[in-house]
N, C-alpha and C positions, 0 to 999 in steps of 0.2 A: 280522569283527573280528580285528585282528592282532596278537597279543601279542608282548611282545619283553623277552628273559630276559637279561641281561649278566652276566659274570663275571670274578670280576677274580680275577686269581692274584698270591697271594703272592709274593716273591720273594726269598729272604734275603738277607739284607746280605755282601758278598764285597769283602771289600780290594782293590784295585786298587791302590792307593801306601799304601803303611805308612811311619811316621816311622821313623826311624831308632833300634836301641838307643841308641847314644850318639851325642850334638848336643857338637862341638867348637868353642866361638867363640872366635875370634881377635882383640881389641877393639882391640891395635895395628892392625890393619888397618882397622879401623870396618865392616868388612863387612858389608851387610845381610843378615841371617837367616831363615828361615823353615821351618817346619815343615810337611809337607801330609799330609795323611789321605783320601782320593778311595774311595767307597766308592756301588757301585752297587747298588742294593735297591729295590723296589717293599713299601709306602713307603714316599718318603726318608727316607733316614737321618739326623739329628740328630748331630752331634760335637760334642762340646763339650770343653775344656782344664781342665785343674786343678794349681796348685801347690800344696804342704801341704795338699792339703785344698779350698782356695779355688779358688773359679770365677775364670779368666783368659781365658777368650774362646769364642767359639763360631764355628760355619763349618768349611770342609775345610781352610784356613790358620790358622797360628798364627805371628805375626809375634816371635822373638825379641832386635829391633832394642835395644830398651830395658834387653837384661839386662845388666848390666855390676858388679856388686856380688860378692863372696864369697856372701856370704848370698842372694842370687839362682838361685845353681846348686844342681843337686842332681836329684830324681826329680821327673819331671814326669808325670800322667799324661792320656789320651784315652780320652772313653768315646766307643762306637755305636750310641745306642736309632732301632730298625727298630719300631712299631708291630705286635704278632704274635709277636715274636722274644724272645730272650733277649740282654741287654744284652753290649756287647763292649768290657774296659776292657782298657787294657795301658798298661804302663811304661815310659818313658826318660829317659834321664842327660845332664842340660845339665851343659857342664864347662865354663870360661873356659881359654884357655889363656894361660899364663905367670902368673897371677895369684899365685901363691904366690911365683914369682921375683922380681919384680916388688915386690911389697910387700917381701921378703928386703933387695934393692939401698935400696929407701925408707929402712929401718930404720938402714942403715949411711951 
């Protein structure tokens, strides 16, 4: 009789692509956006998106094609639960650019 033992080894979770501290969108250009978060662990890793608080997406991409508002920008943040591990959350800053100019020219 032949018994057979398997073992599976943990593997922490290790960033490979981190977003970026600050996200600069240029909405005169209409340029499509994205955010990636690539993160190798045994395992896998879970990312998931949050603004104020609020769940915005899940996956290693985070599309942000649709932000175009003041109130849009601000601290976004990424968590990365590994199954075994300790959860790994961190911060960044979507900013529109020209947007304060812009509404400035509106005004007048």
């Amino acid at each position: 009789m032949v018994e057979y033992c398997f073992v599976f080894l943990l593997d922490p979770p290790m960033i490979l692509v981190r977003p970026p501290k600050l996200v600069i969108l240029d909405t005169d250009r209409r340029l499509s956006s994205t955010v990636r978060c690539l993160v190798d662990s045994y395992p896998r890793a879970r990312i998931t998106w949050y603004r104020f608080g609020d769940l915005i997406g899940q996956g290693s991409i985070l599309n942000l094609e649709n932000i175009t508002k003041h109130n849009e920008q601000g601290v976004y943040v990424y968590r990365i639960e590994t199954d075994g591990f300790e959860p790994i959350e961190e911060e960044f800053i979507v900013h529109i650019k020209g947007y304060f100019r812009r509404k400035l020219f509106d005004f007048y």
